[in-house]
VOGU-3710 file (C-alpha; in Angstrom, 3 decimals, decimal comma):
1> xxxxxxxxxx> 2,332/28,294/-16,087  2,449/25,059/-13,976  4,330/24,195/-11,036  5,938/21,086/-12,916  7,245/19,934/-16,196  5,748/17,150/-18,102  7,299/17,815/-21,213  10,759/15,942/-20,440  11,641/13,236/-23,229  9,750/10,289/-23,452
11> xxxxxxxxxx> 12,250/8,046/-25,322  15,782/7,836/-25,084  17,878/5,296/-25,709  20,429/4,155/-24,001  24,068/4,856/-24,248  26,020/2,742/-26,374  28,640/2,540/-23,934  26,854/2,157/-20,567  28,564/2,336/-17,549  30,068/-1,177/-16,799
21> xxxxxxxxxx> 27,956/-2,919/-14,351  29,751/-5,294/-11,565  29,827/-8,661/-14,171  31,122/-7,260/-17,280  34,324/-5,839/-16,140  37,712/-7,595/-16,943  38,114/-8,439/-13,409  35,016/-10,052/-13,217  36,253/-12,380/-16,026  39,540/-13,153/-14,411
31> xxxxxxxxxx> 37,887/-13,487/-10,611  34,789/-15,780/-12,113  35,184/-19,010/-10,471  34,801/-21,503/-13,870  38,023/-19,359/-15,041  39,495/-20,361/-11,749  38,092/-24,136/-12,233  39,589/-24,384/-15,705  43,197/-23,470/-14,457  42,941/-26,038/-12,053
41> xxxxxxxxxx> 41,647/-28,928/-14,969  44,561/-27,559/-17,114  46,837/-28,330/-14,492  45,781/-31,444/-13,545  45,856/-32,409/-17,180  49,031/-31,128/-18,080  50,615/-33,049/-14,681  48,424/-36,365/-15,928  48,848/-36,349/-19,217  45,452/-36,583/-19,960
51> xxxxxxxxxx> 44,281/-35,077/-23,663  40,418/-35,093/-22,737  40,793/-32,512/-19,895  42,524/-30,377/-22,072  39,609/-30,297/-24,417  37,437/-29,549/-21,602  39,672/-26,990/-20,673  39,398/-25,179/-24,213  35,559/-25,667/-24,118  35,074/-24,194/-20,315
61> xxxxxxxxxx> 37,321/-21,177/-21,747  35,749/-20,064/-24,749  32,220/-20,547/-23,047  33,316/-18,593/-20,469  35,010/-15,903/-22,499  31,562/-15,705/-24,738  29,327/-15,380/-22,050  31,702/-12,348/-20,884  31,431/-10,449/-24,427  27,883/-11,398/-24,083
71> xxxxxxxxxx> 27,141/-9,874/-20,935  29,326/-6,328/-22,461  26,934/-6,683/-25,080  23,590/-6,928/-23,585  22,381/-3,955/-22,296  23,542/-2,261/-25,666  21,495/-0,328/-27,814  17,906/-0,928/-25,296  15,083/1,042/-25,202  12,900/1,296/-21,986
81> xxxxxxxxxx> 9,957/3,610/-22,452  7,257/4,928/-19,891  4,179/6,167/-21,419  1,585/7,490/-19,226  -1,606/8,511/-20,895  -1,909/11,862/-18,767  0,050/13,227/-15,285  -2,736/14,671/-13,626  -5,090/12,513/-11,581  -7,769/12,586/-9,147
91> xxxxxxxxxx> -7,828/10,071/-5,965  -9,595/6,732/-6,856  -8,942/6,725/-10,492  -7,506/3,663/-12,739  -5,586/4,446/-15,470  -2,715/2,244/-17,948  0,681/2,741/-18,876  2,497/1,433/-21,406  5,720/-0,138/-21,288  8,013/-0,698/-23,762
101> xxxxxxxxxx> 11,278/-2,284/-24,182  12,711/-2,579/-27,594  15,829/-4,237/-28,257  18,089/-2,227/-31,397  20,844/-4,851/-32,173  21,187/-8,492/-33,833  22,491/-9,795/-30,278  19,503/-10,948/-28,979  18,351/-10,844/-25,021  17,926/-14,157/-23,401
111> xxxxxxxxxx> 16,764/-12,557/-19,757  16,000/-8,922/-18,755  14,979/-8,100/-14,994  13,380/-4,135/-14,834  13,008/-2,822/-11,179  11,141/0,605/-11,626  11,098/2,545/-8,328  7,407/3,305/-7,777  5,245/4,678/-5,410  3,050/2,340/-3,384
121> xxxxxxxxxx> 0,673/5,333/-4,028  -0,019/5,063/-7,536  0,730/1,715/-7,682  -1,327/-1,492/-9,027  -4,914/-2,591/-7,879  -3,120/-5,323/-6,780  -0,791/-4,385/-3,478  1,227/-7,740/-3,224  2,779/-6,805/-6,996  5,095/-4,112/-6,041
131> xxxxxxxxxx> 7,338/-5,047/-3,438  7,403/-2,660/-0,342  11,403/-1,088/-0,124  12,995/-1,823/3,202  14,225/1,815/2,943  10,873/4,189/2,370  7,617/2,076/3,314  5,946/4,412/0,627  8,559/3,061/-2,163  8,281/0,245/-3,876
141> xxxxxxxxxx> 9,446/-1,676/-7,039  7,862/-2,419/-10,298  9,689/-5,649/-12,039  8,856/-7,229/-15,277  11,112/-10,042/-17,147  11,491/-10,000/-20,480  13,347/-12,090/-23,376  13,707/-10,202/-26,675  14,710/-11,242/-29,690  17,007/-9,268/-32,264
151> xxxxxxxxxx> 14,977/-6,247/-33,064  12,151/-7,106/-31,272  10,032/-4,762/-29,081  7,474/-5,787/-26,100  4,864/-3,819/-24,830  3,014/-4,248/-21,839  0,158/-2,526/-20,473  -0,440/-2,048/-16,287  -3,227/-0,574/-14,419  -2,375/1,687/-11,915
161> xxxxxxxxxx> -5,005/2,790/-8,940  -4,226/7,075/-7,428  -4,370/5,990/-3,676  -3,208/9,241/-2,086  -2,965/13,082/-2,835  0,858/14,100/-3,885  3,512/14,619/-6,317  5,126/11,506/-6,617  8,562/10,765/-9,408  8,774/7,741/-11,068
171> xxxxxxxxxx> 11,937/5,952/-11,496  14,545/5,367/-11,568  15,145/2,183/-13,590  16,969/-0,489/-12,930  18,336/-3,069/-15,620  19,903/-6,448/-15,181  20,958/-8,599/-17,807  23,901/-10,818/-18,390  24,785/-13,900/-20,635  22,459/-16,929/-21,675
181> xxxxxxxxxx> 24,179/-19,356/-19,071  24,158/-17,116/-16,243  27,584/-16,708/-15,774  27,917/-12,959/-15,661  25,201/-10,345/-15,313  24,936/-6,293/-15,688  23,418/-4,253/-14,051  22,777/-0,053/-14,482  20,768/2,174/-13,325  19,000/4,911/-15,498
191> xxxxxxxxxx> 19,621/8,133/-13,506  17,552/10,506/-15,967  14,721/8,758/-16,376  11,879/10,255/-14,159  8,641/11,040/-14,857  6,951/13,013/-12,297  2,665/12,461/-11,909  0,580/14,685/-9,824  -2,470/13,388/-7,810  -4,867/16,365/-6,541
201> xxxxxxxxxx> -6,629/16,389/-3,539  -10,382/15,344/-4,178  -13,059/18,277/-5,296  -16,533/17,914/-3,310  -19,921/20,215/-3,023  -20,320/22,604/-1,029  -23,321/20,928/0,461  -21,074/17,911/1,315  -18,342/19,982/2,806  -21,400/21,592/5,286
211> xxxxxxxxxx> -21,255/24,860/3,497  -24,179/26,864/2,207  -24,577/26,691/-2,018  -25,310/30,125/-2,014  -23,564/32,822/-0,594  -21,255/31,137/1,126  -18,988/33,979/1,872  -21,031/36,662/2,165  -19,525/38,606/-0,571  -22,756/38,180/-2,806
221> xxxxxxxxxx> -24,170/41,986/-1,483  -20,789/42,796/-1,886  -20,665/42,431/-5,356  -22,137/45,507/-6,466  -20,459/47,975/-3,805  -17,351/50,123/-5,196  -14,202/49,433/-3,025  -10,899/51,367/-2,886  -7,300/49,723/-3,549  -4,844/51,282/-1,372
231> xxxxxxxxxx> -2,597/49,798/-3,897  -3,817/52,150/-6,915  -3,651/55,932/-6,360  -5,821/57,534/-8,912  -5,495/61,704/-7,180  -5,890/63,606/-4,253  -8,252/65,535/-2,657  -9,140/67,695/0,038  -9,005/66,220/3,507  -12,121/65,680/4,758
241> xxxxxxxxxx> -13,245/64,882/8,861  -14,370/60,932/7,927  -10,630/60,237/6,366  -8,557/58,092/7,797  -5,269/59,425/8,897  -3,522/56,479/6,944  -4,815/58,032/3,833  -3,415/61,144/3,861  -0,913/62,564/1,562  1,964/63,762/3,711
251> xxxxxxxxxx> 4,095/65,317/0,853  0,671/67,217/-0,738  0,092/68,598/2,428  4,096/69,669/2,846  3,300/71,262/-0,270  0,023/72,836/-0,228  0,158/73,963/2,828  -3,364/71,856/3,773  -4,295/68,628/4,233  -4,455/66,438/1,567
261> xxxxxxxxxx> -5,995/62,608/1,013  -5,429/59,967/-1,655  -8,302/59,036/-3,788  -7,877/55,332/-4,691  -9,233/53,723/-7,372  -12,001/51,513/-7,173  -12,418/48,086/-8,116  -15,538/45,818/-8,525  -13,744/42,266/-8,619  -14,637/39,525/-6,239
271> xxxxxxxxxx> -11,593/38,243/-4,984  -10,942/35,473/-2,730  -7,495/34,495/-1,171  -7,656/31,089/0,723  -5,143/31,313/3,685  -4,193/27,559/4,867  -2,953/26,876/8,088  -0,529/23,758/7,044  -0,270/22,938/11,030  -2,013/20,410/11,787
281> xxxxxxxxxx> -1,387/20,465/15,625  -1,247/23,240/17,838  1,345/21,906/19,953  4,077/21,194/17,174  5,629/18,125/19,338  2,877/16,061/17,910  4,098/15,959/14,511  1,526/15,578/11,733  -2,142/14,262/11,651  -1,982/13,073/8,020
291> xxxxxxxxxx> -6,130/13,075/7,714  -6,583/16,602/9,059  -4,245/17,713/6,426  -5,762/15,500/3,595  -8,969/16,826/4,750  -7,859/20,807/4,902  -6,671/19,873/1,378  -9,951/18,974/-0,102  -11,754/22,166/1,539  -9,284/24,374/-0,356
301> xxxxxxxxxx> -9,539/22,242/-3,169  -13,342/22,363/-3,283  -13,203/26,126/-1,941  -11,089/27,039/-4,974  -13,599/25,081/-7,597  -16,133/26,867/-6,424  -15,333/30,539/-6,118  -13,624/29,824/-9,688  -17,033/28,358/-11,107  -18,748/31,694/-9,328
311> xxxxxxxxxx> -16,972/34,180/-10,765  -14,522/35,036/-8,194  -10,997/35,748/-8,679  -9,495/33,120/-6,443  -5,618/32,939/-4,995  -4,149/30,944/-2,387  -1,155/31,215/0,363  -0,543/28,663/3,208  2,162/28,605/5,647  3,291/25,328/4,065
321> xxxxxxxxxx> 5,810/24,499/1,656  5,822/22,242/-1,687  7,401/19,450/-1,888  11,222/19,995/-2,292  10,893/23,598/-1,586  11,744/25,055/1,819  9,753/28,401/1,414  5,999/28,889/1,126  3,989/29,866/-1,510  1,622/32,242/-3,272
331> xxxxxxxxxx> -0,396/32,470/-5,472  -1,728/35,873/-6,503  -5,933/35,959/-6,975  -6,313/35,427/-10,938  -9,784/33,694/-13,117  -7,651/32,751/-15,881  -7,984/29,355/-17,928  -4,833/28,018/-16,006  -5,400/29,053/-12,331  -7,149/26,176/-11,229
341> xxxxxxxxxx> -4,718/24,103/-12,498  -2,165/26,246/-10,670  -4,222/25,970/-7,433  -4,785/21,834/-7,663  -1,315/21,637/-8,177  0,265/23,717/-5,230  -2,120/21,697/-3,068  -1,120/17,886/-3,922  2,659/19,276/-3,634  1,588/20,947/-0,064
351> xxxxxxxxxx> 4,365/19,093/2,366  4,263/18,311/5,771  6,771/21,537/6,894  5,341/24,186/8,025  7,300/27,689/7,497  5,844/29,381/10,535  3,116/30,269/12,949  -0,224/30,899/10,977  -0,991/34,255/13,063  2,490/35,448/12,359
361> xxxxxxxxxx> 2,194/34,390/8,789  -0,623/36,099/8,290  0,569/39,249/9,434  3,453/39,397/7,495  1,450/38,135/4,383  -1,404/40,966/4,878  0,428/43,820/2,938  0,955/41,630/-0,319  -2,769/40,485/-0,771  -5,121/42,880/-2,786
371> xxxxxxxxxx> -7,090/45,224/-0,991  -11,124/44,285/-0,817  -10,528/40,416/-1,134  -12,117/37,899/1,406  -9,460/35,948/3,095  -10,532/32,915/3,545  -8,595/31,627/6,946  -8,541/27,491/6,840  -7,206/25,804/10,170  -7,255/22,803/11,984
381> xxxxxxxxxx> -7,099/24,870/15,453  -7,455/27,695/16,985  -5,925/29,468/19,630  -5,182/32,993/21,251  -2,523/34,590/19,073  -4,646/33,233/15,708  -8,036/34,930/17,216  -6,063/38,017/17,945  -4,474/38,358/14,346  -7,981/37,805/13,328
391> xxxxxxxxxx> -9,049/40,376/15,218  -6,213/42,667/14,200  -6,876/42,322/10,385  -10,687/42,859/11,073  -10,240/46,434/12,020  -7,320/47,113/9,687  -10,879/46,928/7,117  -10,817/43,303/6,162  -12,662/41,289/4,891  -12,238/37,536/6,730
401> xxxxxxxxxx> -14,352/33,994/6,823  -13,009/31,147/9,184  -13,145/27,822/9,092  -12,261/25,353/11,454  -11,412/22,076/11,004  -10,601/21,082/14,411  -13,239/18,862/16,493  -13,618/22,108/18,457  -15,942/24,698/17,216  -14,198/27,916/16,913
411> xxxxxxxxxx> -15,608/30,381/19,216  -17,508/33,329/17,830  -15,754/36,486/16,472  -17,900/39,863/15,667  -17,456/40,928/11,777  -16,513/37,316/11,175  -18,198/34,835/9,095  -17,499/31,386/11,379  -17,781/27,987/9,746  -17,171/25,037/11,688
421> xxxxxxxxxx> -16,532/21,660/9,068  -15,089/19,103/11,669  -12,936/16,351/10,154  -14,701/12,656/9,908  -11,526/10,702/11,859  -10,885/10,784/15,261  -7,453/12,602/16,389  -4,808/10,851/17,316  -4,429/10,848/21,157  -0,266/11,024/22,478
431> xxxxxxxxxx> 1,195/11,590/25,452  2,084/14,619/26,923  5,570/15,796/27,121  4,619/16,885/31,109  4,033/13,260/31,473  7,221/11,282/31,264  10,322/11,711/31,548  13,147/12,253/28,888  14,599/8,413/28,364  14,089/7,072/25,003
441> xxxxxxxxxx> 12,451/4,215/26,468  9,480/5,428/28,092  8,624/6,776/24,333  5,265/4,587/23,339  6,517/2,313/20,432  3,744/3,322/17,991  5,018/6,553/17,222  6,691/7,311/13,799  10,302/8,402/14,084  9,331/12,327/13,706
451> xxxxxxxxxx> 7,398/11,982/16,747  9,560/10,506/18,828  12,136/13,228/17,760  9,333/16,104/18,531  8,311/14,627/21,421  11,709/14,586/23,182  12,884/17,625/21,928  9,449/19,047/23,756  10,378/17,206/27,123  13,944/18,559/26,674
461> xxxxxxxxxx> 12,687/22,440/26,464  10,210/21,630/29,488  12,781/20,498/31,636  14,714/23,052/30,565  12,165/26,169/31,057  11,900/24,098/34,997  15,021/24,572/35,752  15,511/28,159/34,627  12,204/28,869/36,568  11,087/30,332/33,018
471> xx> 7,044/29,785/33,184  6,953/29,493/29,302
//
């Protein structure tokens, strides 16, 4: 089962009553200045005596009045359709929508304005055609005009261009309409209508990631060797002097009288959990390096292709959270049709929040992944509490590979297959919190507003820890 649902309704029209907009009300009719104007004729031609105003008067009033019932009228019985041809995408591809707006009443449409909130990421070939929100610089709007007949539908086809990995929601809609002269408009706003499309992050070779074709876990003399889930107890034995301690069955002993050890069942399956590090600094004040995590996104990705393709049973967790979710994620090692779809789709909803420390995630993670499988440990850094939960899970009998992302090779640790797959980009250089004071003007300028926040907040605790002559 996917993370999202594509299945919503496609076509819907709208209410017959929408909600009034801010020209169609009765207020609007008695505030609209050519009401106002026509008083003041009336009165002047009642006071002068004059019959021609008068039938001005009447003329200015029923246009007036008509355009009003027009304006009630217009957004009536309209249809405004999305149709995307499929929700899943790859970065770099083109694809077209359709749209299509179909008018269901004799009252025809003289003007129709449809701003479509749209993601710059997804958006058309063309940049300068969706207008860049003054709110969210990654928000923009898609407007088309239209003038429909009675009973008349338009469709219109648009080429969109994937930019970025994500999960982004189209929509919502906005509709303005109003009367042929202009005199009153309506406006709503389609609330429901969201469609949600799902970039993943891109899929490369192992050769291109740096990574040998064959082998590249070291799992492949592994494949024939019997191991033993702790999770499956198949018996129990007698103890013998190479048993571990942990395996012994305290209540079979109670009872026996002798020691006794579980006999687990074994398992043959290649299984291959990819553990991402979602940090993409050590020092969290930094924020986010967007590339690194783009980048640790395709590894996985490609990672997950791979050991899928090879016969592996592949899962995933990450210290990360998807996007509108606050907690992080797992997904248990599985080679089923669907898993990775599953996998592609956790990673282009991977946020920027990270849920905790990778070394203390891992150690609270360790007891729910299957016993035998290769973690797979993906990070942009390393430092001394990651190495020594590394080294911590390598003699609890596990089975680890690391890769590091960072531009600093990762230094050598026995029993552990090291990869080093440096990122292209060069990382972003800020100031140090050490370095500056705490004044929000010595900030530099270029830094996004989550910086600025992390990066004062670290100053703050600095100064703080100075004062209380606390060396952390």
């Amino acid at each position: 089962m996917g993370f999202f649902d594509f299945e919503s309704a496609e076509r819907a029209e709208l209410s017959t009553q929408p909600i009034q907009g801010r020209g169609d009300t009765l207020r609007a009719l008695l505030d609209h200045r050519w009401l106002n104007f026509a008083v003041i004729i009336f009165f002047i031609a009642v006071i002068g005596q004059i019959t021609e105003l008068l039938a001005v008067v009447a003329f200015m009033l029923i246009i007036v009045f008509v355009a009003w019932l027009w304006s009630r009228s217009s957004l009536r019985g309209l249809v405004y359709v999305r149709r995307f041809p499929y929700r899943r995408f790859f970065p770099d591809e083109q694809f077209d929508i359709q749209i299509t707006v179909e008018n269901r009443k004799l009252l025809p449409i003289s003007w129709l304005q449809v701003e479509d909130e749209w993601p710059v990421h997804i958006g058309p070939a063309n940049d300068s055609a969706i207008p860049i929100s003054e709110d969210d610089p990654d928000q923009g709007y898609l407007i088309n005009t239209y003038s429909l007949r009675w009973y008349e539908r338009i469709r219109r086809h648009v080429t969109l261009e994937t930019r970025q990995r994500g999960v982004f929601q189209i929509g919502p809609a906005h509709l303005l309409s109003g009367d042929p002269f202009s005199l009153f408009d309506r406006k709503i706003k389609l609330e429901d209508r969201h469609e949600v499309v799902v970039v993943y992050p891109r899929i490369k070779s192992l050769p291109e990631l740096g990574l040998p074709l064959k082998d590249p876990f070291g799992d492949h003399r592994v494949q024939r060797r019997l191991f033993e889930d702790p999770n499956r107890t198949m018996g129990i034995r007698d103890y013998a002097p190479h048993d571990s301690f942990r395996h012994v069955h305290w209540k079979a002993t109670a009872h026996t009288g002798a020691l006794k050890t579980r006999v687990y069942e074994p398992t043959r399956s290649l299984r291959t959990v990819l553990c991402l590090n979602v940090a993409t600094f050590e020092r969290y004040w930094r924020g986010v390096w967007p590339a690194m995590l783009e980048y640790e996104m395709e590894v996985a990705a490609s990672l997950a292709s791979w050991g899928l393709a090879n016969g592996h049973s592949v899962g995933m967790i990450a210290n990360g959270t998807l996007a509108h979710a606050d907690q992080p994620f797992r997904i248990p090692p599985g080679r089923n049709a669907d898993q990775l779809t599953n996998i592609l789709q956790a990673l282009a909803a991977v946020s920027y929040f990270v849920s905790s420390n990778f070394d203390r995630f891992l150690i609270e993670e360790s007891p729910r992944l299957p016993w035998g499988a290769t973690l797979v440990l993906i990070t942009p850094f390393m430092n001394e509490a990651i190495a020594a939960t590394i080294l911590r899970l390598r003699d609890s009998g596990r089975r680890l590979v690391l890769i590091g992302l960072g531009k600093q090779e990762p230094p050598p640790i026995p029993g552990v297959l090291t990869y080093h797959l440096p990122i292209a980009g060069d990382e972003p250089q800020l100031p140090d919190p050490d370095d500056a004071g705490t004044g929000e003007a010595e900030l530099p300028e270029n830094l996004t507003p989550r910086q600025r926040y992390l990066l004062r907040r670290a100053r703050e605790e600095a100064a703080h820890a100075a004062e209380s002559g606390d060396p952390a």
